[in-house]
KELOTOR-477036 format. One record per residue (C-alpha): x, y, z; residue in one letter. Coordinates in steps of 0.05 Angstrom, whole numbers, plus 5000, padded with zeros to 4 digits. Layout:
N
XYZa ...
//
This chain:
432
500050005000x 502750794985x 502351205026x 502351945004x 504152495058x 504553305048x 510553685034x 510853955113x 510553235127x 515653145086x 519853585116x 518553325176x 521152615164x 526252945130x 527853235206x 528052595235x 532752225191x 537952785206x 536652585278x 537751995259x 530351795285x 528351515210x 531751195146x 529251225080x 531751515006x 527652044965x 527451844896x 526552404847x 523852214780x 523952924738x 528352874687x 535652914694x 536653734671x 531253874725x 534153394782x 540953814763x 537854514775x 534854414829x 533153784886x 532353514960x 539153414993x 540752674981x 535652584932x 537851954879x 536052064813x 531851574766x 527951914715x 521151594708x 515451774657x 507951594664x 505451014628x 511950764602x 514450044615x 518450034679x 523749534687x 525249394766x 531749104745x 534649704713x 531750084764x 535649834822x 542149724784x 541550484773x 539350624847x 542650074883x 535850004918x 532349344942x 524749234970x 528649215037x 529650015027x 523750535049x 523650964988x 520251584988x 517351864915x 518052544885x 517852974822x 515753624795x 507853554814x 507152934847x 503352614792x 509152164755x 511951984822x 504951734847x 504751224785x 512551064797x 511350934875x 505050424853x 509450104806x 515350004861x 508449714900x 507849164846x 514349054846x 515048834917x 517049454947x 511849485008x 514650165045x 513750734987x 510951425011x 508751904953x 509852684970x 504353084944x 504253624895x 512453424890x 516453984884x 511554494871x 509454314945x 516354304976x 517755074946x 512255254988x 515354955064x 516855425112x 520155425186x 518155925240x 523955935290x 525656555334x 531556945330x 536956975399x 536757705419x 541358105473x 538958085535x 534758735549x 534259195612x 528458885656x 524259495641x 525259455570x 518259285534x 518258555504x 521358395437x 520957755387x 524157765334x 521357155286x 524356855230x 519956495174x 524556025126x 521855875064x 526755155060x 527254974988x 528555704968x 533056045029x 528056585031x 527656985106x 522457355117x 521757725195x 515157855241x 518358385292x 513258405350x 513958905403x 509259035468x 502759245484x 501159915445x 503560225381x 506560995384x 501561465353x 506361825327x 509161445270x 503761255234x 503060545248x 495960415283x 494760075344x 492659365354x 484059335345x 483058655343x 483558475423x 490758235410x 495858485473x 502358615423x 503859005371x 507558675306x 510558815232x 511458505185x 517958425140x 519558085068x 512457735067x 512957175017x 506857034969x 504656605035x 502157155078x 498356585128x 505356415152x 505357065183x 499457165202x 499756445244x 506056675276x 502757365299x 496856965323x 502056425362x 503857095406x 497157395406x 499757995362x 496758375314x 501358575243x 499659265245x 504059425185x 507259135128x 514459305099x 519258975046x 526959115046x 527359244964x 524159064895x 525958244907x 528657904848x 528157254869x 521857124897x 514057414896x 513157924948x 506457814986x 507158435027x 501858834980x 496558244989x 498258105062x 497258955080x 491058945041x 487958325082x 488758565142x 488859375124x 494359645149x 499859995114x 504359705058x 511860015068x 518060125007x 524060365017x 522661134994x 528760964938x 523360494905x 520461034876x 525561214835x 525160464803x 518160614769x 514160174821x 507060224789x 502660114855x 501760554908x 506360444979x 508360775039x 514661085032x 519360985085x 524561475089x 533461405112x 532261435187x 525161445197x 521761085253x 517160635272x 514460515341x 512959725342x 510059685421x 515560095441x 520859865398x 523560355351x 524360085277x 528760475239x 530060525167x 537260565144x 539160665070x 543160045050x 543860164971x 547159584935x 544459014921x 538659484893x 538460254888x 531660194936x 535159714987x 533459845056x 535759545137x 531159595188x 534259755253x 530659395313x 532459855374x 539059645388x 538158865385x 538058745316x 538758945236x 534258645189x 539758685134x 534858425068x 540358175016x 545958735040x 548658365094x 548257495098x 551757165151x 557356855106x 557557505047x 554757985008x 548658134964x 550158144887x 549358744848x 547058604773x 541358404780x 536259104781x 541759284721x 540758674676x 533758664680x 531559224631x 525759734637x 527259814713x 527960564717x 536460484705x 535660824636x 538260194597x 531060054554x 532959294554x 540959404527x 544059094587x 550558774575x 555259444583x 550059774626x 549759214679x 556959194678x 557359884705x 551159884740x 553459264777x 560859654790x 557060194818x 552059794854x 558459454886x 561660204907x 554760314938x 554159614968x 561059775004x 559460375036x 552560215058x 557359645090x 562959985116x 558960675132x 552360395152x 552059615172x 558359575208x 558060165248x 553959835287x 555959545360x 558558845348x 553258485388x 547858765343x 544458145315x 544858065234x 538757805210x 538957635136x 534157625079x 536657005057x 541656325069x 544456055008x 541255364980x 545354964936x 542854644865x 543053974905x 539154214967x 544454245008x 545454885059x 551954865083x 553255085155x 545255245162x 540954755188x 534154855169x 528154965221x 534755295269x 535556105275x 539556295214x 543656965239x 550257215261x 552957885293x 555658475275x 562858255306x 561457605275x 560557855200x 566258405210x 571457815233x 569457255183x 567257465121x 573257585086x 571458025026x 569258535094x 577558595095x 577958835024x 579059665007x 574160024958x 577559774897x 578459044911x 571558964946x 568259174874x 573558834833x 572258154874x 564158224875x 564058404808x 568557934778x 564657404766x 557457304780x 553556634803x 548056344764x 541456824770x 535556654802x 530456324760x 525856804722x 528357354762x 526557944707x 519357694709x 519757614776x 522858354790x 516758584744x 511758294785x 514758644844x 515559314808x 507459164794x 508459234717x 506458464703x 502357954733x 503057254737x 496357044702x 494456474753x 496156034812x 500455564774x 504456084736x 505356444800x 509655764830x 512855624763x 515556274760x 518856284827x 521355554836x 529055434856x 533855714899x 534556464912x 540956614886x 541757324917x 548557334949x 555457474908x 561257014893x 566757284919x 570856714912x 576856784859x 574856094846x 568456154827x 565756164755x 560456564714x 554956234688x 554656824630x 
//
């Protein structure tokens, strides 16, 4: 008998194998150019098409599987894996599990964990700072949740819905209920919305999620200058917001985009969007190769990224040097993203665990933090990794200029890794 399970229970099991509380191996049957882009850590590959004759024998001398094995099914929409898994059935295999909606499904997993602050002064008023990890991407978005009552004086309403704290809400995915359920698991109430930048990689949900629930939507003021055709809240270099007490401040980060922004969480932690990761730097071609974006190039990129991204870099550095790490050192870094591999793995991050660092912490390890003016934009500009999937549409949908026309575009157009962060390894490679 198959058994088919959802993608959070999925990643779940997933969980317990690395605790060593469960054995099995995810088969992934899309074909092999898929598999390659983009997979499960530890996924084995055996490419598998619907109504074709399947031969158990060359199956397991390609898999080194037996019957004895728990195998666990997936490919791009959990339809061709559902008819491999019963065919593994007939074949003897009696411990098959099928995920649903296959890959499509696990792009949409998330992880709520909370972030370690600095202790605070007993009289301080309360302060979470929550993470939400979208897994299969690397995406981090942030619901900041403060005390009782919002100022009055910074335009952010108070709580009206009986809830006793006041939240925002930062880098909303296209998932808004994640943060709505982790407001609701501290009896908060998101009284505002705000994204870091124009996101390349990934759908914003920030518009949809302020419109639900009414409150105000937030851009970095800079956005405007990038021809963002909906209306938004500007939020201007060092203005305020009063989140139950806690101060959120806006600091110009320009870099990675000409609109990015850091939010500046009293003086426990920066939300650092893609400025600022825990092990480097954002990348900054990306607004510059994707034409029509209010950078003047009219869709002639090549030689107009290359200088955009050189002086994306010079901006990047000082919004580093000048901004970021002036800081105090036991400021916590919270980033926008962690890097995901093509083959699902995430390095030192363990998904479902805090992914952050410190000010000290990014200062003493990331190396290209040691590098002057010149060689910091040589290095990050040197050679550039392999762009996030779709990311011009992408960018357009965020600038509000296009719309993905349904449901289904909407998750083709964003699946696979994030891609944000630079390569500044000398070793590293360009992909174009």
């Amino acid at each position: 008998m198959v058994e088919t399970i959802s993608a959070d229970e999925f990643r779940d099991r997933i969980d317990e194998r690395r605790r060593g509380e469960r054995s099995f191996v995810i088969v992934d049957t899309r074909p092999e150019e898929s598999f390659a882009g983009w997979r499960v850590a530890d996924a084995v590959h055996y490419f598998y098409k619907p109504f074709h004759e399947f031969d158990v024998d060359d199956f397991e001398r390609e898999t080194g599987l037996s019957p004895d094995d728990t195998v666990i099914t997936l490919c791009a929409k959990g339809k061709a894996s559902d008819d491999f898994a019963a065919e593994l059935d007939a074949a003897g295999y009696d411990d098959v599990t099928v995920v649903a909606d296959g890959m499509r499904g696990w792009s949409a997993v998330y992880d709520r964990t909370e972030v370690p602050l600095p202790d605070a002064p007993a009289d301080a008023p309360p302060l979470d700072v929550v993470q939400i990890q979208r897994r299969a991407k690397g995406c981090l978005g942030y619901l900041v949740v403060g005390g009782r009552e919002a100022g009055t004086a910074d335009r952010v309403p108070a709580a009206s819905d009986g809830s006793d704290r006041v939240a925002v809400a930062i880098d909303v995915s296209r998932h808004g209920d994640e943060w709505i359920e982790a407001a609701a698991e501290r009896d908060a109430s998101i009284a505002a919305v705000l994204d870091t930048h124009v996101h390349a990689d990934h759908l914003s949900g920030g518009r949809a999620l302020a419109d639900e629930l009414g409150v105000p939507y937030y851009l970095p003021a800079a956005a405007a200058e990038r021809d963002v055709a909906y209306s938004f809240e500007p939020i201007d270099r060092n203005e305020t917001l009063d989140v139950g007490g806690i101060d959120l401040k806006a600091l110009a980060t320009p870099g990675h985009t000409d609109d990015g922004a850091s939010y500046l969480v009293g003086d426990a932690a920066v939300l650092t969007g893609d400025t600022l990761f825990t092990d480097s730097v954002g990348r900054t071609e990306l607004q510059f190769s994707a034409g029509g974006d209010g950078n003047g190039d009219d869709g002639e990129v090549d030689g107009a990224a290359d200088e955009g991204a050189a002086g994306a870099a010079r901006r990047l550095y000082d919004s580093l040097h000048g901004t970021l790490l002036a800081e105090p050192d036991g400021v916590v870094v919270c980033p926008g993203h962690f890097a995901v591999a093509n083959d699902g793995t995430t390095g030192d991050v363990v998904p479902g665990e805090p992914v952050f660092a410190t000010v000290g912490d990014a200062r003493r390890e990331i190396d290209v933090l040691d590098l002057d003016a010149a060689d910091f934009v040589e290095r990050i500009t040197r050679t550039l990794p392999e762009k996030p999937p779709n990311y011009e549409s992408v960018i357009a949908a965020n600038r509000g200029v296009e719309s993905p026309p349904d449901e289904t575009a909407a998750i083709e157009l964003e699946l696979g890794p994030n891609r944000c962060a630079a390569e500044p390894d000398a070793g590293s490679v360009a992909d174009d």
